[in-house]
PDB file of N, CA, C and O in Angstrom:
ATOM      1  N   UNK A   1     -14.046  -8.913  -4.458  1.00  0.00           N
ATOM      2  CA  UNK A   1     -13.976  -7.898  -3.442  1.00  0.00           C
ATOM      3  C   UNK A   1     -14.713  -6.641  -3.862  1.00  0.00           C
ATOM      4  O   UNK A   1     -15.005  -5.857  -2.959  1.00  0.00           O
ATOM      5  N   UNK A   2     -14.991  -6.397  -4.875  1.00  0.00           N
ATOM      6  CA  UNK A   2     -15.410  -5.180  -5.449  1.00  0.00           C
ATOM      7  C   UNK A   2     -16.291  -5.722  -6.752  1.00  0.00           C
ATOM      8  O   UNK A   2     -16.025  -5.318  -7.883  1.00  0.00           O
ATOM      9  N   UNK A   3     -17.288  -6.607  -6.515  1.00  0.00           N
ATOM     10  CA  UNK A   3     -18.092  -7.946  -7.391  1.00  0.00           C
ATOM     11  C   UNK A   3     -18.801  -7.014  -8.353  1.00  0.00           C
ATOM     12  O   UNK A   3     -18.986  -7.683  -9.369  1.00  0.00           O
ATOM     13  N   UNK A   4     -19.367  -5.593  -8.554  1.00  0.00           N
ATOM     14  CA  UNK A   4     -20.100  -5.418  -9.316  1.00  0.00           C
ATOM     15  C   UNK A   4     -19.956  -3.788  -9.524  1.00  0.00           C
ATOM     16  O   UNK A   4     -20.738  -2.914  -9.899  1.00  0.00           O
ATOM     17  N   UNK A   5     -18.644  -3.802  -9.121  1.00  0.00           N
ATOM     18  CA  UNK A   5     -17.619  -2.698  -9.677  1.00  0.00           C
ATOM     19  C   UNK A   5     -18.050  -1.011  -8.953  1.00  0.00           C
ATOM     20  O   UNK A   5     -17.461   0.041  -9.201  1.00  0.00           O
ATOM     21  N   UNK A   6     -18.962  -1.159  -8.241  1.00  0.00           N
ATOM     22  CA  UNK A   6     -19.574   0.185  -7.839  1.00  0.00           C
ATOM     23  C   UNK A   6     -18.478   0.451  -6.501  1.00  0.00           C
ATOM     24  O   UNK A   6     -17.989  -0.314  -5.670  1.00  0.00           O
ATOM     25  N   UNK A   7     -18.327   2.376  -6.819  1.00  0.00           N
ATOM     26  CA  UNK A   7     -17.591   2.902  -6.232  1.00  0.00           C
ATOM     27  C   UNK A   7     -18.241   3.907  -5.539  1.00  0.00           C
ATOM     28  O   UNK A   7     -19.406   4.199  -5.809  1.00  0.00           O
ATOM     29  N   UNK A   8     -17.479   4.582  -4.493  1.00  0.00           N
ATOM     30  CA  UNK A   8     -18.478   5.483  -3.386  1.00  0.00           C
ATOM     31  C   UNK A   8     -16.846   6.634  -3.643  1.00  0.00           C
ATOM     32  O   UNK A   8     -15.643   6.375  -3.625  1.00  0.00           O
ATOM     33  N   UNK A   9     -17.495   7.677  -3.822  1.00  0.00           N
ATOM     34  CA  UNK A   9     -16.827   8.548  -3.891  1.00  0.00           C
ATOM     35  C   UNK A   9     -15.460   8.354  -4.475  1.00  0.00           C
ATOM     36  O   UNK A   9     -15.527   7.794  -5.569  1.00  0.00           O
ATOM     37  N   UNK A  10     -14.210   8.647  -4.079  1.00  0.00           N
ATOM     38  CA  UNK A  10     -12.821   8.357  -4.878  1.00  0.00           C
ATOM     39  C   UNK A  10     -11.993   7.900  -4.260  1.00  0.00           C
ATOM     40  O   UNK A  10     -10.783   8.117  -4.208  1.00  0.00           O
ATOM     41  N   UNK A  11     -13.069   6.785  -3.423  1.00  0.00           N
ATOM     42  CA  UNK A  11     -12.077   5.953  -3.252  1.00  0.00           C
ATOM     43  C   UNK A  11     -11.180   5.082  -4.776  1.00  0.00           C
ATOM     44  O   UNK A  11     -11.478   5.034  -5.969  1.00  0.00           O
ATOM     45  N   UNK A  12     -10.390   4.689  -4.234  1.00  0.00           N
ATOM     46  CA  UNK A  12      -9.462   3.392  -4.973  1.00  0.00           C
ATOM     47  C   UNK A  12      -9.914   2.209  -4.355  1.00  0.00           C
ATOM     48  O   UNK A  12      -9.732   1.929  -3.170  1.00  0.00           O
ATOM     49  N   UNK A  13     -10.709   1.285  -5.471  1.00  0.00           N
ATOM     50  CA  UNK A  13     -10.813  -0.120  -4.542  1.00  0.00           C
ATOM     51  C   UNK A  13      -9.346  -1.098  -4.311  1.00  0.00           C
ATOM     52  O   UNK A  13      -9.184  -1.915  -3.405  1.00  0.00           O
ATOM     53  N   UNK A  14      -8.501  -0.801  -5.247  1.00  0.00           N
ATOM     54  CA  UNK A  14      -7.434  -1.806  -4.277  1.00  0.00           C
ATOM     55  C   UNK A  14      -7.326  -0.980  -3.494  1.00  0.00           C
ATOM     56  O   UNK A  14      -8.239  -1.171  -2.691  1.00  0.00           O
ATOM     57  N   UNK A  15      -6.732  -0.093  -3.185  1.00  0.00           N
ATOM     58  CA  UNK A  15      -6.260   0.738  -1.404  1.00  0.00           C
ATOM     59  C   UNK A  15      -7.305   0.620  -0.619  1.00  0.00           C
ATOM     60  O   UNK A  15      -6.949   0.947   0.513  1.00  0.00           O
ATOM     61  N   UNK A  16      -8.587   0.273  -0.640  1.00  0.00           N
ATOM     62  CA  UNK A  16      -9.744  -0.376   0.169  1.00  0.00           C
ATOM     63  C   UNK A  16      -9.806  -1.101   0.449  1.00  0.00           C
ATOM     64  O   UNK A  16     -10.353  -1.239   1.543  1.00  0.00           O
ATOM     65  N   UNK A  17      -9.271  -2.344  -0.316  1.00  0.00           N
ATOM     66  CA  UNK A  17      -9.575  -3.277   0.048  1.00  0.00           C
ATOM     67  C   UNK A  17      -8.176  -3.950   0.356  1.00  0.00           C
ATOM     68  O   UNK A  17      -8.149  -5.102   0.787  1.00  0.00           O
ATOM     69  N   UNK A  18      -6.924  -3.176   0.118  1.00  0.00           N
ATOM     70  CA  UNK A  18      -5.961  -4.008   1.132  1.00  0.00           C
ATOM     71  C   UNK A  18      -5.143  -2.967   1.777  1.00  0.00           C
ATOM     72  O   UNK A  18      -3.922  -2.848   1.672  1.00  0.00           O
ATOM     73  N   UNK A  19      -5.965  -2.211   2.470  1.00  0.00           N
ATOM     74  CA  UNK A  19      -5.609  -0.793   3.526  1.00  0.00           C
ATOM     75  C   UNK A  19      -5.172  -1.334   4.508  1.00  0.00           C
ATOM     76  O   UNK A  19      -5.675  -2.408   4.840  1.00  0.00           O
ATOM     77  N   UNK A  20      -3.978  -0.701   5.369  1.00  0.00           N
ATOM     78  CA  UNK A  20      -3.009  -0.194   4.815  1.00  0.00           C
ATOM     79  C   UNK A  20      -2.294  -0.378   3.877  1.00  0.00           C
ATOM     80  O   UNK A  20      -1.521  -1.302   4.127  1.00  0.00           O
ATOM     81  N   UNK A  21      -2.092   0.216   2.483  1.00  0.00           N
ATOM     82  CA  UNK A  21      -1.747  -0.065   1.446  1.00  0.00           C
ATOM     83  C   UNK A  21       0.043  -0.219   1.564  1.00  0.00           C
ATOM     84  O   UNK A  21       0.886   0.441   2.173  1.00  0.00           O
ATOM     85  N   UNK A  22       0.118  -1.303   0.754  1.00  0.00           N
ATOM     86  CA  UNK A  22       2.019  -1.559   1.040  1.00  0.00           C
ATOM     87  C   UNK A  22       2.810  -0.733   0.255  1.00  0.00           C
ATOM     88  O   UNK A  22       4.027  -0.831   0.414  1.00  0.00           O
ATOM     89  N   UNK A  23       2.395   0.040  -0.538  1.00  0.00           N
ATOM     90  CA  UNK A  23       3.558   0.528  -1.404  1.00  0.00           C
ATOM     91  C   UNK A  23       3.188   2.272  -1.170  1.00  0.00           C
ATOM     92  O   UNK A  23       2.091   2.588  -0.709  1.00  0.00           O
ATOM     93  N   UNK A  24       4.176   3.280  -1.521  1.00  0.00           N
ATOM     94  CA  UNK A  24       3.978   4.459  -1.314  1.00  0.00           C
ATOM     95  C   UNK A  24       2.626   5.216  -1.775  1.00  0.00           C
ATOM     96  O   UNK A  24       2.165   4.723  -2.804  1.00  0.00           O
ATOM     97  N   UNK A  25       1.892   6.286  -1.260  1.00  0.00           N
ATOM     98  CA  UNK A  25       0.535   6.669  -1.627  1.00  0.00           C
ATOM     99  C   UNK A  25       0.560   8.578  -1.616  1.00  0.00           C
ATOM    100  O   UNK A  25       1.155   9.199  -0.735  1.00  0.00           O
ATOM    101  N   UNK A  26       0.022   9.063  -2.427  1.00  0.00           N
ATOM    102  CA  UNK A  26      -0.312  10.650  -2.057  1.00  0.00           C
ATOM    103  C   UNK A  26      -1.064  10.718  -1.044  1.00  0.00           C
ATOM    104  O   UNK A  26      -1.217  11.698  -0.314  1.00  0.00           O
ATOM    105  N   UNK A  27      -1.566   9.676  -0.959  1.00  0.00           N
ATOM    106  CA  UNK A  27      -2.651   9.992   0.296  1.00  0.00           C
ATOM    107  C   UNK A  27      -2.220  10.478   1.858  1.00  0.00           C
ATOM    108  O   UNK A  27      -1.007  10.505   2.064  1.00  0.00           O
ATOM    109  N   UNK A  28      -3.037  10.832   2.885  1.00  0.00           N
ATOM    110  CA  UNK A  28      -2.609  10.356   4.088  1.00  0.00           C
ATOM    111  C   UNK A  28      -3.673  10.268   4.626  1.00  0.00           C
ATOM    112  O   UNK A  28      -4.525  10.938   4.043  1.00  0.00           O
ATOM    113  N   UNK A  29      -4.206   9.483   5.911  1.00  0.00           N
ATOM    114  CA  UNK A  29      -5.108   8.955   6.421  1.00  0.00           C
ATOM    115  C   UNK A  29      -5.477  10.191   7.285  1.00  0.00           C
ATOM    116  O   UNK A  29      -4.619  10.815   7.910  1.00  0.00           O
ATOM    117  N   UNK A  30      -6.985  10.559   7.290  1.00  0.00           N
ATOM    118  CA  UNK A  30      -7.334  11.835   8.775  1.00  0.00           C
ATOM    119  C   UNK A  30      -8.147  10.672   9.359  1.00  0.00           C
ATOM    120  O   UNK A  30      -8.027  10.677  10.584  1.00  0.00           O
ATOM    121  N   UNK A  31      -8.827   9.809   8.979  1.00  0.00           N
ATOM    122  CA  UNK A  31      -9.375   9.252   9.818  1.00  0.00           C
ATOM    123  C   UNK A  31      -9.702   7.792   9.196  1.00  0.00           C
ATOM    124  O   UNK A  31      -9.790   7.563   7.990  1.00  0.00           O
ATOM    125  N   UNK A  32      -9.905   6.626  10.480  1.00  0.00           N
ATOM    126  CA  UNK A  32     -10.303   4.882   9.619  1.00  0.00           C
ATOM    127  C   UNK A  32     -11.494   5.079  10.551  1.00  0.00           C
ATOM    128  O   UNK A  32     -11.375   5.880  11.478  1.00  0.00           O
ATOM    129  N   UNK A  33     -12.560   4.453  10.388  1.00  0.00           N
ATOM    130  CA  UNK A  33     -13.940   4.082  10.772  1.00  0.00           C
ATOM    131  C   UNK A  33     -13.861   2.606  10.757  1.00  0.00           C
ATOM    132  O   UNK A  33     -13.620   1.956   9.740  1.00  0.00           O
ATOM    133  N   UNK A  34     -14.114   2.006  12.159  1.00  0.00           N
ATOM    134  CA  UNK A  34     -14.088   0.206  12.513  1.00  0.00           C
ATOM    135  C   UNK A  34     -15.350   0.373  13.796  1.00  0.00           C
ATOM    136  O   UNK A  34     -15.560   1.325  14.548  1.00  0.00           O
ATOM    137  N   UNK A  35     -15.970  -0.800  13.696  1.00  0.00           N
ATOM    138  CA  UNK A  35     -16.820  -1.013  14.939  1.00  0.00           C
ATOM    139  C   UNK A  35     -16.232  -1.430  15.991  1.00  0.00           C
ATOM    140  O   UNK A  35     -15.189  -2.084  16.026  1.00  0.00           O
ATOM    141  N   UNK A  36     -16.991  -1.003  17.043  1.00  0.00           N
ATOM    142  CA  UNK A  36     -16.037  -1.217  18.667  1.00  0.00           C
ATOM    143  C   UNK A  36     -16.049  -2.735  18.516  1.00  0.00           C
ATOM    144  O   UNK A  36     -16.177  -3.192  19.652  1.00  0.00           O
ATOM    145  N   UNK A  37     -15.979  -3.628  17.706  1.00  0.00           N
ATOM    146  CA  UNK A  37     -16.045  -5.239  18.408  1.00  0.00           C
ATOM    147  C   UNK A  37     -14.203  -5.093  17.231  1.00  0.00           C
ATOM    148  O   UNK A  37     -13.535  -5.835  17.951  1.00  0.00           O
ATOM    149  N   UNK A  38     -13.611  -4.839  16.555  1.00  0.00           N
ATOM    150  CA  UNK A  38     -12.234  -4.242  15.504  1.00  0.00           C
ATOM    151  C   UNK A  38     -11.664  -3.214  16.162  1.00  0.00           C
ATOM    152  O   UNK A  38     -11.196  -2.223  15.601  1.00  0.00           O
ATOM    153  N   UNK A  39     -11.684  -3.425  17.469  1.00  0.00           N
ATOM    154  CA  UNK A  39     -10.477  -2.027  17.962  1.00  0.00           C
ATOM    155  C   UNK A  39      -8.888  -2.725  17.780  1.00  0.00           C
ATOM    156  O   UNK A  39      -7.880  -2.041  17.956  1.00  0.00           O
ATOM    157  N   UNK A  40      -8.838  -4.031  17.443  1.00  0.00           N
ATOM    158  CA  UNK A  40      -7.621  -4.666  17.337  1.00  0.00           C
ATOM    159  C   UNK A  40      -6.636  -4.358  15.929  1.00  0.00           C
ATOM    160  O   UNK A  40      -5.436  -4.319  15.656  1.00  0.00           O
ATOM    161  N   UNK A  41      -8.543  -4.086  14.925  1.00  0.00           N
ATOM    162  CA  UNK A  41      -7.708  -3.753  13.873  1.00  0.00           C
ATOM    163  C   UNK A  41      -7.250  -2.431  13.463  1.00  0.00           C
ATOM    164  O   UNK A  41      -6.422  -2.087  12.620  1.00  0.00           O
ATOM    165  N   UNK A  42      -8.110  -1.665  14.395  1.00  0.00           N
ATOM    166  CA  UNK A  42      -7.863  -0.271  14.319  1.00  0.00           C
ATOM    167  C   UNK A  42      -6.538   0.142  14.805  1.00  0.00           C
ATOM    168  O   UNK A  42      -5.879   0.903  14.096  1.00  0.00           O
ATOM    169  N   UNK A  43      -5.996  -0.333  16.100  1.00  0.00           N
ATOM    170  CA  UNK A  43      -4.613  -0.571  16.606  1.00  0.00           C
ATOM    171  C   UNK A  43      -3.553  -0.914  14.877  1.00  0.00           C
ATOM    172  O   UNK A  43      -2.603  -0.274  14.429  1.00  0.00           O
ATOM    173  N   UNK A  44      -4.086  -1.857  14.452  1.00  0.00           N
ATOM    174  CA  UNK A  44      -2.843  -2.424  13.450  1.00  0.00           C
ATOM    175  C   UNK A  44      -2.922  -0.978  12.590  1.00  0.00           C
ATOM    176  O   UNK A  44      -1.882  -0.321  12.570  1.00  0.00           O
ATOM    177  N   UNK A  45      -4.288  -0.358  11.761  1.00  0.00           N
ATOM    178  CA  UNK A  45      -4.179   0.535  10.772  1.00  0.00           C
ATOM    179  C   UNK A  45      -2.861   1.429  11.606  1.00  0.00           C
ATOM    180  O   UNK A  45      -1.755   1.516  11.072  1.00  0.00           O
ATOM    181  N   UNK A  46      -3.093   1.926  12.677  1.00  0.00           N
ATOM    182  CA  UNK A  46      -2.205   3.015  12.953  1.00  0.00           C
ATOM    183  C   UNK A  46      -1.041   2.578  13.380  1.00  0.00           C
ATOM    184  O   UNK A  46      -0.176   3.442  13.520  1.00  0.00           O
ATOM    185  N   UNK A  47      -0.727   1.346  13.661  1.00  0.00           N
ATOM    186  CA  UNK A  47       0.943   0.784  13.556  1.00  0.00           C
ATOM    187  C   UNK A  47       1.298   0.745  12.305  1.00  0.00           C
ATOM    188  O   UNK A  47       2.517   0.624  12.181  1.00  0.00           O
ATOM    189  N   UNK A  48       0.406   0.828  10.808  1.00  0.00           N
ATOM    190  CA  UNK A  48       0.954   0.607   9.286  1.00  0.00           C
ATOM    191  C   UNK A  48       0.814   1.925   8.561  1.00  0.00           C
ATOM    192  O   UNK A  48       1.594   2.361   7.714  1.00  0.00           O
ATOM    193  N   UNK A  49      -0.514   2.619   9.102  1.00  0.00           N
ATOM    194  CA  UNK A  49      -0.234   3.739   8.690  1.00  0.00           C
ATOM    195  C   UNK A  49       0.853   4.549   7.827  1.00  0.00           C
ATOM    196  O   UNK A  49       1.913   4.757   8.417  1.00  0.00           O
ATOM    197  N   UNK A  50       0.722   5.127   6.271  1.00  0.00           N
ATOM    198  CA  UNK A  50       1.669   5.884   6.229  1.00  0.00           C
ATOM    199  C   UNK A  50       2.383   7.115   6.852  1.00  0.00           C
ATOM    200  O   UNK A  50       3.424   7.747   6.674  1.00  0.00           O
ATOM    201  N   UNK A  51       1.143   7.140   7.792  1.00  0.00           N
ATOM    202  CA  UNK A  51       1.395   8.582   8.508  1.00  0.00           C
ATOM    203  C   UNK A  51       2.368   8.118   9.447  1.00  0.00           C
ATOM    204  O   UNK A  51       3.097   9.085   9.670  1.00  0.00           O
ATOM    205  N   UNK A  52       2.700   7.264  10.020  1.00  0.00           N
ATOM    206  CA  UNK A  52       3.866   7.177  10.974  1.00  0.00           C
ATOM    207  C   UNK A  52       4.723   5.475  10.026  1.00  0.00           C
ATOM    208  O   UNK A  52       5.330   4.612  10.661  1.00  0.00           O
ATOM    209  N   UNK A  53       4.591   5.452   9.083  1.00  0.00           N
ATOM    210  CA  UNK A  53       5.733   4.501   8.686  1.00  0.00           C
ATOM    211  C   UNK A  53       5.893   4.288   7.368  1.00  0.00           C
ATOM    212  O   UNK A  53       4.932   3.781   6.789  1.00  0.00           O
ATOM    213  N   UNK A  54       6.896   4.552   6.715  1.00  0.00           N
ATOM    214  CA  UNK A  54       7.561   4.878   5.427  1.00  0.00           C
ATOM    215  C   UNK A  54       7.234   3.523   4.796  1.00  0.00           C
ATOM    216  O   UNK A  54       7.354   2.495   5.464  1.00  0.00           O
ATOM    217  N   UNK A  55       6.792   3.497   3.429  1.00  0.00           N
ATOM    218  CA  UNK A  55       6.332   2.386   2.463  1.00  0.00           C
ATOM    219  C   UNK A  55       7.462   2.293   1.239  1.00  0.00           C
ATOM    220  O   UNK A  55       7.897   3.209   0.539  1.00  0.00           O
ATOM    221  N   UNK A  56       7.702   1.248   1.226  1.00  0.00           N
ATOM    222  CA  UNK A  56       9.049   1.255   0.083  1.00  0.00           C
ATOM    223  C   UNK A  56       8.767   0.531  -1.172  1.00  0.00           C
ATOM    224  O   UNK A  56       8.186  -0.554  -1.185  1.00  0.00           O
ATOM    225  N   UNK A  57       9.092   1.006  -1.991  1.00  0.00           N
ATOM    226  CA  UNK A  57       9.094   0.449  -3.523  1.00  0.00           C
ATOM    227  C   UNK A  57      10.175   0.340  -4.222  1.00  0.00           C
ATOM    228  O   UNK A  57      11.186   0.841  -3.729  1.00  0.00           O
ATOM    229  N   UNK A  58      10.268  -0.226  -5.340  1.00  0.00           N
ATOM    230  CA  UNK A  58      11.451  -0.965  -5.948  1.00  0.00           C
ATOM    231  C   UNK A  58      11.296  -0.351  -7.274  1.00  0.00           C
ATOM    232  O   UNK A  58      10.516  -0.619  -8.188  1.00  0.00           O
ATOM    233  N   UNK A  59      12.635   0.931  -7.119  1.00  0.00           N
ATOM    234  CA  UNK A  59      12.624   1.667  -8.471  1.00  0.00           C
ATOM    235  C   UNK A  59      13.291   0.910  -9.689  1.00  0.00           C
ATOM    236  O   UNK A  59      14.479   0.602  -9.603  1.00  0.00           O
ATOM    237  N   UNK A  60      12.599   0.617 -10.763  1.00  0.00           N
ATOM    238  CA  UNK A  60      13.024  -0.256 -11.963  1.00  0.00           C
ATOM    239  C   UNK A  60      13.585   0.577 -13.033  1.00  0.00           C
ATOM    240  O   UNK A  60      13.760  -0.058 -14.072  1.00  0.00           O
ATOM    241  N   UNK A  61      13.917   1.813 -13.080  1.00  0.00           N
ATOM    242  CA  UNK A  61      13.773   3.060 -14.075  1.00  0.00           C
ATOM    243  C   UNK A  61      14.927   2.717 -14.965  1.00  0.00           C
ATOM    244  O   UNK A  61      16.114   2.947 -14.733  1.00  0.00           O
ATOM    245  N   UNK A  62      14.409   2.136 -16.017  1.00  0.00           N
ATOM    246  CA  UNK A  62      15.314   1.564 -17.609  1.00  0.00           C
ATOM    247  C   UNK A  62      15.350   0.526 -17.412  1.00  0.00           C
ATOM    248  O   UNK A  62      16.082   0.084 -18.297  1.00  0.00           O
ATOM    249  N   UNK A  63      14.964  -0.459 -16.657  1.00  0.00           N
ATOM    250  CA  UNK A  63      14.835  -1.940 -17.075  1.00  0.00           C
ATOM    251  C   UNK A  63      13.648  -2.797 -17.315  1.00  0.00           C
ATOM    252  O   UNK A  63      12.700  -2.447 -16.613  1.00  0.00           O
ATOM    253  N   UNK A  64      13.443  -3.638 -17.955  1.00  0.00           N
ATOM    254  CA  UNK A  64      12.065  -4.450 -18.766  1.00  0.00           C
ATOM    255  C   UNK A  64      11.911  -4.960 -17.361  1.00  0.00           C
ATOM    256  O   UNK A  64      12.745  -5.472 -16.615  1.00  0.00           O
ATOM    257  N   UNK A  65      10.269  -4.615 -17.134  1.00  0.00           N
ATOM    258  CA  UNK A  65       9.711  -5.550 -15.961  1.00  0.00           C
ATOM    259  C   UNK A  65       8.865  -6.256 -16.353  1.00  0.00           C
ATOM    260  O   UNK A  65       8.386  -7.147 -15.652  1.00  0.00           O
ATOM    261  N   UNK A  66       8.486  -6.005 -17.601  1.00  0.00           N
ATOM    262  CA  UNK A  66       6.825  -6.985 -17.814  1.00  0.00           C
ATOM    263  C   UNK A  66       5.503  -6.348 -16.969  1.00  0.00           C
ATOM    264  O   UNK A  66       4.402  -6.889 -17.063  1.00  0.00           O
ATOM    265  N   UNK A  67       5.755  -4.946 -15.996  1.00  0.00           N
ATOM    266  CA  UNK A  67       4.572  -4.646 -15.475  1.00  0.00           C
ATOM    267  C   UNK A  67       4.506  -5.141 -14.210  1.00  0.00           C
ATOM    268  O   UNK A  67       3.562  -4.828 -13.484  1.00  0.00           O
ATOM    269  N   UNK A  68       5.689  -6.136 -13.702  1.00  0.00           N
ATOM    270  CA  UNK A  68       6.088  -7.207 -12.631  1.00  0.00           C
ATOM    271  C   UNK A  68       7.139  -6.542 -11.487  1.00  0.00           C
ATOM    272  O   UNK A  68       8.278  -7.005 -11.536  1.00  0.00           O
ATOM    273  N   UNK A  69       6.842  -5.325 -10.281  1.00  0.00           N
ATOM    274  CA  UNK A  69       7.765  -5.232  -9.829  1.00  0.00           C
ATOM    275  C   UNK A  69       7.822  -5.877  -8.464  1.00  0.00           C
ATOM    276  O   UNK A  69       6.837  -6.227  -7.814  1.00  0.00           O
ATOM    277  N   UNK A  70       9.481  -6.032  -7.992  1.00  0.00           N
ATOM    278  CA  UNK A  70       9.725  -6.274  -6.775  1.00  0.00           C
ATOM    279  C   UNK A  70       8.712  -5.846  -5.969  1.00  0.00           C
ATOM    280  O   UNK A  70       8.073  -4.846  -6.296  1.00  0.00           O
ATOM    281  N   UNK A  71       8.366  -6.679  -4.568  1.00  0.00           N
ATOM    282  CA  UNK A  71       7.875  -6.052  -3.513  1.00  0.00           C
ATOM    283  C   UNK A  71       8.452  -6.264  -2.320  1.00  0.00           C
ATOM    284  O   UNK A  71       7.613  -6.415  -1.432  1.00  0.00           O
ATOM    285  N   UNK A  72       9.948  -6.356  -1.841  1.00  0.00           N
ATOM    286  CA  UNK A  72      11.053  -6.651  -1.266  1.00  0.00           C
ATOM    287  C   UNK A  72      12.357  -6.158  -1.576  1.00  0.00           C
ATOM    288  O   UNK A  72      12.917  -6.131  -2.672  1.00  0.00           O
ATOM    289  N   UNK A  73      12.822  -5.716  -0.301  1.00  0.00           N
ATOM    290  CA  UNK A  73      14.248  -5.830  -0.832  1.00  0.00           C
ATOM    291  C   UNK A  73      15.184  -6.485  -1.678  1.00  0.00           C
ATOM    292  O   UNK A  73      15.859  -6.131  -2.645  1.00  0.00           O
ATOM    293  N   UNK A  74      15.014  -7.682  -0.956  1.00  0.00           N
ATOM    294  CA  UNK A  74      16.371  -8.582  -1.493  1.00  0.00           C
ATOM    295  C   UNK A  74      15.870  -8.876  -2.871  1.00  0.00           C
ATOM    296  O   UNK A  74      16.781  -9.067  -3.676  1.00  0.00           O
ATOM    297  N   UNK A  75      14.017  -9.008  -3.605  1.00  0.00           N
ATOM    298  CA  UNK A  75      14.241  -9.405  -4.819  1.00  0.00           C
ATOM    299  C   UNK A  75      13.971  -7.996  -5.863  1.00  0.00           C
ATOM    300  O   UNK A  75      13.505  -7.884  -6.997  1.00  0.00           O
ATOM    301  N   UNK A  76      14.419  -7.189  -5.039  1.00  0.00           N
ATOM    302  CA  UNK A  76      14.719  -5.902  -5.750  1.00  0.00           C
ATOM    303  C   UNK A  76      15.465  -5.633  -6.260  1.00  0.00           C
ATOM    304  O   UNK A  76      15.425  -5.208  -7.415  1.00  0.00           O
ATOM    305  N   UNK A  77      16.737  -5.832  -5.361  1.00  0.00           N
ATOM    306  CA  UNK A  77      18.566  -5.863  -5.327  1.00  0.00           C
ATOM    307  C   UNK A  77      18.665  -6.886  -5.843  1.00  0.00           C
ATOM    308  O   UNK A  77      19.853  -6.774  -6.144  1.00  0.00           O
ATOM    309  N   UNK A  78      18.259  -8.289  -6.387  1.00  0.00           N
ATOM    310  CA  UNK A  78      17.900  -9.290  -7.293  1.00  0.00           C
ATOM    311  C   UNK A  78      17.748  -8.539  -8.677  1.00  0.00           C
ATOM    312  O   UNK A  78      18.661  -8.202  -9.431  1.00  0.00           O
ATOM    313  N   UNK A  79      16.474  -8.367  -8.828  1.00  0.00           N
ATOM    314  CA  UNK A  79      16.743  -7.828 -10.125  1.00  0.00           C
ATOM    315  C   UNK A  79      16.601  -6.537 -11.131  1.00  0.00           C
ATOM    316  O   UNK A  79      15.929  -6.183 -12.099  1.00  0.00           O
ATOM    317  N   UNK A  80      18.280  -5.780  -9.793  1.00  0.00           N
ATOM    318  CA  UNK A  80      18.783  -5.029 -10.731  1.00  0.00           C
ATOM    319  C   UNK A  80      18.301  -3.828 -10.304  1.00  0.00           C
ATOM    320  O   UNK A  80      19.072  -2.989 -10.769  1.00  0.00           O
ATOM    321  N   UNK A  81      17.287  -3.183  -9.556  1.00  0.00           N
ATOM    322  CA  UNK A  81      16.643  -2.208  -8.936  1.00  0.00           C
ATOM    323  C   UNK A  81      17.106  -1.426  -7.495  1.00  0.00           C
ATOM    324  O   UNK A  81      17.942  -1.889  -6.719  1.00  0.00           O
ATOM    325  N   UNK A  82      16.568  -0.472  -7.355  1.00  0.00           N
ATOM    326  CA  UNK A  82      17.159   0.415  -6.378  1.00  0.00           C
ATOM    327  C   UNK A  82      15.949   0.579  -5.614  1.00  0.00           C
ATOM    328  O   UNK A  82      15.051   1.303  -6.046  1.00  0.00           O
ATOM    329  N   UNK A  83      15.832  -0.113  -4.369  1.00  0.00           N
ATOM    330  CA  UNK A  83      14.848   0.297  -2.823  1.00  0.00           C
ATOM    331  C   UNK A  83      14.684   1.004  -2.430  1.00  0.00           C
ATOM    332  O   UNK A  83      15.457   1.258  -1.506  1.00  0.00           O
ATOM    333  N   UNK A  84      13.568   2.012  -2.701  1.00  0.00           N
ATOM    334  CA  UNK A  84      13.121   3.019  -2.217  1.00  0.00           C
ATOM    335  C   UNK A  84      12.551   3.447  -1.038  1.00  0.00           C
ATOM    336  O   UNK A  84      11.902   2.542  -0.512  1.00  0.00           O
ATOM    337  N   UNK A  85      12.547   4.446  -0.446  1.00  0.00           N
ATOM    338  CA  UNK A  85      11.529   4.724   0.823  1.00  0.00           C
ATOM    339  C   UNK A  85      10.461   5.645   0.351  1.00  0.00           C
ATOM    340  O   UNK A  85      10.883   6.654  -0.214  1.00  0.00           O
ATOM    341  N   UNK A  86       9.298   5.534   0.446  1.00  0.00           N
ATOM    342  CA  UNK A  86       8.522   6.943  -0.222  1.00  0.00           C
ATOM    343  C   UNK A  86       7.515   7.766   0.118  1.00  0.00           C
ATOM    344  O   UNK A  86       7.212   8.708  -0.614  1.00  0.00           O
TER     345      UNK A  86
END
């Protein structure tokens, strides 16, 4: 997805390349750029948007993850973690 590592300004290539990003961000979106034949997907960015919908993460704070966290509730509250909104 990002084959020969070149970056354009500051962006983040994962949050580029799987925008709307699932987990909480400093960011907030002023604007997405799609061609008129992707107005379908432009519809989805602003139904996922963080700007109108809260992204949750799975606080692990004192337990061994291996670098491996939940990305769900239930296997959050599985193992041992507290579900965040952020």
């Amino acid at each position: 997805q990002n084959p020969n590592g070149q970056r354009r300004g500051l962006e983040c290539p994962e949050e580029r390349d799987y925008y709307p990003y699932w987990t909480p961000t400093m960011w907030r979106d002023i604007a997405v750029g799609v061609p008129d034949s992707e107005l379908e997907t432009c519809r989805q960015y602003v139904q996922e948007s963080q700007n109108v919908k809260d992204k949750n993460y799975c606080d692990m704070t004192g337990k061994e993850t291996n670098n491996a966290y939940p990305n769900n509730e239930a296997a959050c509250t599985l193992a041992q973690g507290v579900w965040k909104s952020g």
